[in-house]
N, C-alpha and C positions, 0 to 999 in steps of 0.2 A: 542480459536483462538487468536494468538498474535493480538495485535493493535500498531499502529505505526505512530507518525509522523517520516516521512524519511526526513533527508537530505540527497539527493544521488548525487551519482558521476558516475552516469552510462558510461560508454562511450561513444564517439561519433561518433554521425552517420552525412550522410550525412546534409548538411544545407539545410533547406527547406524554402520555406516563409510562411510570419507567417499570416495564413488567420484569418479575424474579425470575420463571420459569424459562431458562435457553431457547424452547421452541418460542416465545414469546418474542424474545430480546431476538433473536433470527427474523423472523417474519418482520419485526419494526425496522430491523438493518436494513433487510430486503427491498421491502417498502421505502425508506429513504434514499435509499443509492439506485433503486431501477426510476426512481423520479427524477433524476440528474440531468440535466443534457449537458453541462457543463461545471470545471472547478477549476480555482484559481486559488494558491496556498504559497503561505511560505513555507519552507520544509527544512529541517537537517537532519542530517543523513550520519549517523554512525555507525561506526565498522569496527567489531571486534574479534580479534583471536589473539592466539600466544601472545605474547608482546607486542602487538598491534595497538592501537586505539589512534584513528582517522576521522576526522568532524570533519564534515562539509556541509555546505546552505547555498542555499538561492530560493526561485522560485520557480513551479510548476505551473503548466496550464494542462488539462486536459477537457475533450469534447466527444460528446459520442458521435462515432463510431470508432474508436479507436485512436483517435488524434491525440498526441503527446508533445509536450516542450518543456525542457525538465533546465531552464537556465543556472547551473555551482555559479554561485557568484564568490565564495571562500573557501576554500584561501587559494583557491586556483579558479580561475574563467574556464566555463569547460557550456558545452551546448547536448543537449541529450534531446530528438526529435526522434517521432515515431510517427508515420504515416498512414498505417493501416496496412502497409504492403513491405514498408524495409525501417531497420536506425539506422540513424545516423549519428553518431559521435564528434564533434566536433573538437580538437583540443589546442586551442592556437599555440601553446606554447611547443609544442610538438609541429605544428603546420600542417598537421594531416584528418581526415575525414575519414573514419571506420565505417562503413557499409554493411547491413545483414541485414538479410532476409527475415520476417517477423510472419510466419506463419497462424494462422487463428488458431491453429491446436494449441500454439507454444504460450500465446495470449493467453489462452483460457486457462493454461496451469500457474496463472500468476497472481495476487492479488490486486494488478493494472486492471486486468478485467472485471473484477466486482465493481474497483471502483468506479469505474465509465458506466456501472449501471447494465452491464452484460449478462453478467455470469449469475448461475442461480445456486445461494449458498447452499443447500442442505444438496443439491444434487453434486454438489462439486466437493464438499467438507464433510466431516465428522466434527462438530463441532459442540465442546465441550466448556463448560465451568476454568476460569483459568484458575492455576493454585501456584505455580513455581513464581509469577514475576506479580509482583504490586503496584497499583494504582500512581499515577502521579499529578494525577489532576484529580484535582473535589470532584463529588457528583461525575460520574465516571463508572462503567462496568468493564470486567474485562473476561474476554471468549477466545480461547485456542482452537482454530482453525486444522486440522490434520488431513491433508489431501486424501481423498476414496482410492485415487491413483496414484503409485508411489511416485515421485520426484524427484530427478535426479539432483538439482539444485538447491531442495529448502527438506526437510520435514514436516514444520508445521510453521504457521505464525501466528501471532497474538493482537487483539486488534482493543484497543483501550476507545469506550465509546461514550460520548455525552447520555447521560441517564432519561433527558427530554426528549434531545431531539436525535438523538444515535447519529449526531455527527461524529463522525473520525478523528481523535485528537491523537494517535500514535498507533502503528503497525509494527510491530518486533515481527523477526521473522528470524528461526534458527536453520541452518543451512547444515546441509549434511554431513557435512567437516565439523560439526558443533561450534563453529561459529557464528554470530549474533551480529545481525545489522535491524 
């Protein structure tokens, strides 16, 4: 499954105010992403561990019911599609098409599935006050996300939200290797 810090540019929706209390700031997320049928972003995607650090960008589309198109347009063409039933990977420079099966269990432990507006955050998170990573956008809150069920791919991630209207401007997500995409 892709990983991704997003910087997004979602649209916008109505202005809300921007409550202190987590259960608060939860219920408004909730409420703005189970309202979604559709999103279209530009995104870059960072990748880090030991002496790693990999940037890649392009642009995303998602729709509910699960529909994905995650176009890398840098520094490599690369095609990222999710059907509701399999991915597909496409990597021209390679010539070949990766195939997997995309299970709704495997969906629902990702933050794909919040974002399509699926998933219901207090039944799927433990979700807490973030304290280790800081803001990078004005007006902005940020909430750590720690799955109820352990994951074999992430521990928890971090999702940086517009204070009005709890648009998504960034998703950190630390992976169980302690590395941070």
């Amino acid at each position: 499954m892709t990983r991704v810090l997003l910087s997004l540019l979602f649209f916008n929706g109505p202005a809300l105010a921007a409550p202190q209390d987590v259960g608060a700031l939860v219920a408004g997320l909730q409420r703005r992403y189970a309202s979604v049928g559709s999103i279209s972003a530009h995104f870059t995607q960072i990748y880090r561990a030991p002496g790693i650090e990999q940037t890649e960008s392009g642009i995303l589309f998602m729709k509910k019911p699960g529909l994905m198109r995650w176009e890398y347009r840098q520094p490599e063409t690369k095609l990222f599609v999710a059907d509701g039933r399999n991915t597909y990977l496409y990597t021209p420079g390679d010539r070949q098409v990766i195939i997997r099966p995309l299970s709704a269990s495997e969906l629902r432990s990702t933050p794909l599935h919040f974002l399509l507006g699926q998933g219901d955050i207090e039944k799927d998170f433990k979700v807490l006050r973030e304290t280790e990573f800081t803001p990078r956008v004005e007006a902005t809150f940020l909430l750590r996300f720690v799955p109820r069920s352990p994951q074999p791919d992430y521990e928890f991630l971090v999702a940086e939200c517009d204070e009005k209207t709890f648009d998504l401007r960034r998703i950190a997500i630390r992976e169980s290797t302690g590395n941070l995409s």
